[in-house]
MIDOSE-1310 file (N, C-alpha, C; in nm, 2 decimals, decimal comma, always signed):
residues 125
xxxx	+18,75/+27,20/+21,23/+18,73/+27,06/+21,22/+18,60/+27,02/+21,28; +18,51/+26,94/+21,23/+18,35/+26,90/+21,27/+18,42/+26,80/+21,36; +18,35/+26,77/+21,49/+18,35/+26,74/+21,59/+18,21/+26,70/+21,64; +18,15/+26,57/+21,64/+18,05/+26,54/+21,75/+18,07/+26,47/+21,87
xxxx	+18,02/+26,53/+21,99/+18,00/+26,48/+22,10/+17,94/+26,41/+22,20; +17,93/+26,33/+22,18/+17,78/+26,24/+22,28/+17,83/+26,23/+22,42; +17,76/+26,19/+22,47/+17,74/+26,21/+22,69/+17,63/+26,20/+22,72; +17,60/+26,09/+22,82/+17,48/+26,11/+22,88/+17,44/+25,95/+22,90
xxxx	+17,59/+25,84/+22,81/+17,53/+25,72/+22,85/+17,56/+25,66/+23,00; +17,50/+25,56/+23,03/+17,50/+25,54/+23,18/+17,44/+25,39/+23,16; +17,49/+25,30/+23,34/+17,41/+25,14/+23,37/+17,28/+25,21/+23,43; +17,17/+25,14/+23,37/+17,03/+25,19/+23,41/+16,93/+25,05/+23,42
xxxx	+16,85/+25,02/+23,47/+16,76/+24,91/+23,55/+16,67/+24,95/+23,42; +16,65/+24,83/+23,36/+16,49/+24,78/+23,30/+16,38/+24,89/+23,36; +16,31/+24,96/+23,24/+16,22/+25,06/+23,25/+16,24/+25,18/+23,34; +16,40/+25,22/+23,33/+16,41/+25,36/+23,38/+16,47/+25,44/+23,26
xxxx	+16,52/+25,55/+23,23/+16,50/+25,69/+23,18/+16,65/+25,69/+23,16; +16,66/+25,76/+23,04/+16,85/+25,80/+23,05/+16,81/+25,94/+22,93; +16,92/+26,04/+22,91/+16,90/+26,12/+22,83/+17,00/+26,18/+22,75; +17,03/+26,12/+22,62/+17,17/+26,15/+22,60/+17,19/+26,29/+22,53
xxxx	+17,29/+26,34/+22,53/+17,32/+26,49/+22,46/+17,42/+26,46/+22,35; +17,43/+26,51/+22,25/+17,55/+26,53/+22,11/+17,54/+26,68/+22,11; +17,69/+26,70/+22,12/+17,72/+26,84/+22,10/+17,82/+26,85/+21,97; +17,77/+26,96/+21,89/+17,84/+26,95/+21,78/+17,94/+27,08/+21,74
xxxx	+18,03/+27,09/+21,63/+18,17/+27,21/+21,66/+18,22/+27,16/+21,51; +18,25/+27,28/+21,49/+18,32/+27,30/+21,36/+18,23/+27,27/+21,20; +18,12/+27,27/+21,26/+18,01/+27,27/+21,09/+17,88/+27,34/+21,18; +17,80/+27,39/+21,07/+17,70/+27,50/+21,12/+17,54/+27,31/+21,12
xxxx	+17,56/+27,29/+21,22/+17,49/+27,16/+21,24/+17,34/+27,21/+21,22; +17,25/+27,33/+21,19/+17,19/+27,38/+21,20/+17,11/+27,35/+21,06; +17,22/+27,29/+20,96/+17,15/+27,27/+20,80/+17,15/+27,13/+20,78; +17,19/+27,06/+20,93/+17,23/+26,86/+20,91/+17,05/+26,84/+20,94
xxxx	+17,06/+26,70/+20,88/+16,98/+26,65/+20,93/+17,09/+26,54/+21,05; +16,99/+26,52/+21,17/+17,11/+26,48/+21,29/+17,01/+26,35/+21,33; +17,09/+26,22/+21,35/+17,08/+26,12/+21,37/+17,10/+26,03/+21,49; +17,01/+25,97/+21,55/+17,08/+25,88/+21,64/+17,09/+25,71/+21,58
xxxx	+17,23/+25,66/+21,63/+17,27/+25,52/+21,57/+17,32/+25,47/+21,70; +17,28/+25,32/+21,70/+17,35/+25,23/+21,79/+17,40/+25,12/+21,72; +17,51/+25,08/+21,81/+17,57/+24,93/+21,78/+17,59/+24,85/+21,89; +17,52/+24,73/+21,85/+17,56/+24,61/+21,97/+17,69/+24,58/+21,97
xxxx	+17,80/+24,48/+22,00/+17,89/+24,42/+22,00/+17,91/+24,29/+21,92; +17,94/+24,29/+21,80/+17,93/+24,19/+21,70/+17,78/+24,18/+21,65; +17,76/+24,34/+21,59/+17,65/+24,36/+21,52/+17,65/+24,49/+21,41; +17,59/+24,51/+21,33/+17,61/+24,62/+21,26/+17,54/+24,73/+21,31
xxxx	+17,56/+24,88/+21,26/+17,51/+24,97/+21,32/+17,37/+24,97/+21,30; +17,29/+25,05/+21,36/+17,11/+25,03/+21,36/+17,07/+25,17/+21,38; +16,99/+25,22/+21,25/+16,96/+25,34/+21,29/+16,83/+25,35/+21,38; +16,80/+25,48/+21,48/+16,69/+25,45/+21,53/+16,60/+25,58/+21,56
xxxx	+16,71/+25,67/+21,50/+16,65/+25,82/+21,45/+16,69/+25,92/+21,45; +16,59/+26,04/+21,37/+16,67/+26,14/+21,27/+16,56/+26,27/+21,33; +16,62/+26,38/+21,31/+16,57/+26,46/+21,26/+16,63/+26,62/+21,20; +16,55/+26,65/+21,15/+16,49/+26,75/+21,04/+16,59/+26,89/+21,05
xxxx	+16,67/+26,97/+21,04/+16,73/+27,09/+21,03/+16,63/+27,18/+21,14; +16,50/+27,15/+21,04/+16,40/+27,29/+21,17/+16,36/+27,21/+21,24; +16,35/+27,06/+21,30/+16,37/+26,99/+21,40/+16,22/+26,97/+21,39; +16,12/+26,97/+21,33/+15,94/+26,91/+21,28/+15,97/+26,80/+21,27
xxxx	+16,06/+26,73/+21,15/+16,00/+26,60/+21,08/+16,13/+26,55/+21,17; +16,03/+26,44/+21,23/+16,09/+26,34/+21,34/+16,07/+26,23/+21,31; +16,18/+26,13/+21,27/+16,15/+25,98/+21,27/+16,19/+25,90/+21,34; +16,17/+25,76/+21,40/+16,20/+25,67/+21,43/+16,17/+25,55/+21,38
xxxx	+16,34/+25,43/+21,44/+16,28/+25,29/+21,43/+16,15/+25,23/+21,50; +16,08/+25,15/+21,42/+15,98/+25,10/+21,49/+16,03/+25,01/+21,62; +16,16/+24,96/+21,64/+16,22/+24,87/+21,77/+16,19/+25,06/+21,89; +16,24/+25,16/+21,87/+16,21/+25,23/+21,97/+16,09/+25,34/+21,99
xxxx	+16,01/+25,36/+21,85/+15,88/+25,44/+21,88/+15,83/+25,43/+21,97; +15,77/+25,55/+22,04/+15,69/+25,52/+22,17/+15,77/+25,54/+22,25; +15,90/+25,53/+22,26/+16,01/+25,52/+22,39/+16,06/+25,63/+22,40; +16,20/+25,64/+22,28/+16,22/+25,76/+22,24/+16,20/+25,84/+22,21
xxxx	+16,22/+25,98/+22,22/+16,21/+26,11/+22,19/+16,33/+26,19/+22,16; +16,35/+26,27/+22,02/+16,49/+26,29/+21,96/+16,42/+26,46/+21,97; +16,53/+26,53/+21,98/+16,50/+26,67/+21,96/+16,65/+26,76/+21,93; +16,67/+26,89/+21,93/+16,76/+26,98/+21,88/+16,74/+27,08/+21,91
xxxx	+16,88/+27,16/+21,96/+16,84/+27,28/+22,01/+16,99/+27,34/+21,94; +16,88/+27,44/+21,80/+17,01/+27,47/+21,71/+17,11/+27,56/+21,79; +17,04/+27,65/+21,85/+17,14/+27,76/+21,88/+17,27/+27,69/+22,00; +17,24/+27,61/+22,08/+17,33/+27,52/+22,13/+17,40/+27,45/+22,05
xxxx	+17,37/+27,39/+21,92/+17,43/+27,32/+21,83/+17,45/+27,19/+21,92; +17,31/+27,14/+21,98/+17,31/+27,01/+22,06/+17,19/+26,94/+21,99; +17,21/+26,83/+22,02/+17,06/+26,72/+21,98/+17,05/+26,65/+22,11; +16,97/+26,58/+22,07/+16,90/+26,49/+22,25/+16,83/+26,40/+22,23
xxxx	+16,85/+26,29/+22,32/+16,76/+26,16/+22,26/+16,70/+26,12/+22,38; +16,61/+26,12/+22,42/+16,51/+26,12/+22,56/+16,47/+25,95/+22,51; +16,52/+25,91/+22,62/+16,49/+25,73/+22,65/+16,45/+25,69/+22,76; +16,31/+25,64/+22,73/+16,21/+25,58/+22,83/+16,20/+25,47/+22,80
xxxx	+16,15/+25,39/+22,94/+16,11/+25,27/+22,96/+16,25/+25,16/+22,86; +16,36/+25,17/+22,92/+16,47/+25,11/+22,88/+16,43/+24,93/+22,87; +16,45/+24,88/+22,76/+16,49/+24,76/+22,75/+16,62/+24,67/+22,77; +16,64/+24,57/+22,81/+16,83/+24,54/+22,80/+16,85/+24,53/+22,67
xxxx	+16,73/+24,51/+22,56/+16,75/+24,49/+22,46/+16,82/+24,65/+22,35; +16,83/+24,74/+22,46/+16,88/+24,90/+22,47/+17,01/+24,91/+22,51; +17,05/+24,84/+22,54/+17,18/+24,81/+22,56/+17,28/+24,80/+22,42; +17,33/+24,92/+22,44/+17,45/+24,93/+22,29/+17,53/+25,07/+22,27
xxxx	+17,63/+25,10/+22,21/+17,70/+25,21/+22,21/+17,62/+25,32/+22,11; +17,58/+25,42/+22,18/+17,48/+25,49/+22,09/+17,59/+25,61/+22,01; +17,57/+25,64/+21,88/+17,65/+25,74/+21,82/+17,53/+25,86/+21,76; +17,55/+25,99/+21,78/+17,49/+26,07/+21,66/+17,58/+26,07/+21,57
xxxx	+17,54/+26,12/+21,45/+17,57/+26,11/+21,33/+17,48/+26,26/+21,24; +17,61/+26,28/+21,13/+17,52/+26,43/+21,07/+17,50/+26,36/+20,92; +17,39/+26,37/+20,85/+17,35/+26,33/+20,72/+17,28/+26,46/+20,62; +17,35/+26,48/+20,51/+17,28/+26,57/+20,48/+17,08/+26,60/+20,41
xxxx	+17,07/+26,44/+20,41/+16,95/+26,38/+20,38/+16,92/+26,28/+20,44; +16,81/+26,25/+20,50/+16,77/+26,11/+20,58/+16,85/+25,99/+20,59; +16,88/+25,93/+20,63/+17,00/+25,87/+20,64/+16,93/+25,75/+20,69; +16,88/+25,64/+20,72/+16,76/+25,54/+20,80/+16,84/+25,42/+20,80
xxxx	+16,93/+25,32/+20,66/+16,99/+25,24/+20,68/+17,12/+25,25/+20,61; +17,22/+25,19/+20,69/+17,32/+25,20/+20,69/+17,42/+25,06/+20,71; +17,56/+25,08/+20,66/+17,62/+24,93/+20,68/+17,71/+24,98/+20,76; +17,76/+25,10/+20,75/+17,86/+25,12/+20,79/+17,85/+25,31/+20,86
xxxx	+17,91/+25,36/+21,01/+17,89/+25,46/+21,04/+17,96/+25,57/+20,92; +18,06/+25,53/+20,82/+18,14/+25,66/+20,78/+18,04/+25,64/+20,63; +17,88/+25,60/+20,65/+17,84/+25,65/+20,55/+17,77/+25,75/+20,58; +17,77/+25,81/+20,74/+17,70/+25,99/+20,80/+17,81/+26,03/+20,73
xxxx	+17,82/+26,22/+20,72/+17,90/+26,33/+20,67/+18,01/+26,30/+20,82; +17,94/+26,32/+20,93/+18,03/+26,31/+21,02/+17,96/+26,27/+21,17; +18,03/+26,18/+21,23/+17,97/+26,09/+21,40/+18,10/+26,07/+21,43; +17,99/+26,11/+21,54/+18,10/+26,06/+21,73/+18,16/+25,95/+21,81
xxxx	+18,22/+25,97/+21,84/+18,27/+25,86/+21,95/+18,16/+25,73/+22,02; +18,07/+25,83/+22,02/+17,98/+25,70/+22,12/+17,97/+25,74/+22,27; +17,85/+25,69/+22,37/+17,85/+25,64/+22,48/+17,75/+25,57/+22,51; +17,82/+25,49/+22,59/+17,74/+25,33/+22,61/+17,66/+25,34/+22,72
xxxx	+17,54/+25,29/+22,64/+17,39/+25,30/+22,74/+17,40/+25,14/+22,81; +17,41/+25,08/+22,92/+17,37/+24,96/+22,96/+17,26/+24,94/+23,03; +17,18/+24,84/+23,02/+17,02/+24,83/+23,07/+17,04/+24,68/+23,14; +17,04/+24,74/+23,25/+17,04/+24,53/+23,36/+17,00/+24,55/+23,48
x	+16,92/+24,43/+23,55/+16,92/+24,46/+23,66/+17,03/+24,42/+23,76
């Protein structure tokens, strides 16, 4: 049974650092393309980045370029989303998500192959 994992959200102060992890189980996550998504509370999901099987082609929303940094580490079957310089506007339940092809906009999470639970990043002073 495919299984993703997320961890690593946390309350964090305007322009400090958080680092989240997705751990994945039960699919060879190594041929996904792997995504990070958030959602506010009474908002739709927002994608804000993907990347690539051999983990090169890296994209991002323009709301977090510059900040973010998304990476993968197949043999762990983990992904990572390195978040700098937090905004409160960063504040939201972050999910990965597995797509077998770029995946950028979306209405709904059960349009990934398969995503996690979530954990919630909050940004306040």
């Amino acid at each position: 049974q495919a299984q993703l994992v997320e961890s690593g959200g946390d309350l964090v102060q305007p322009g400090g650092s958080l680092r989240l992890s997705c751990a994945a189980s039960g699919f060879a996550m190594k041929f996904w393309h792997m995504n990070w998504v958030r959602q506010r509370p009474g908002e739709g999901p927002e994608w804000i980045s993907v990347i690539a099987p051999g983990g090169k082609d890296l994209r991002y929303a323009d709301s977090v370029k510059g900040r973010f940094t998304i990476s993968r580490d197949n043999t762990e079957n983990t992904i990572y989303l390195q978040m700098d310089n937090l905004e409160p506007e960063d504040t939201a339940l972050y999910y990965c998500a597995a797509s077998a092809l770029p995946l950028t906009r979306v209405r709904s999470l059960n349009e990934y192959t398969y995503w996690g639970r979530g954990t919630q990043v909050t940004v306040s002073s």
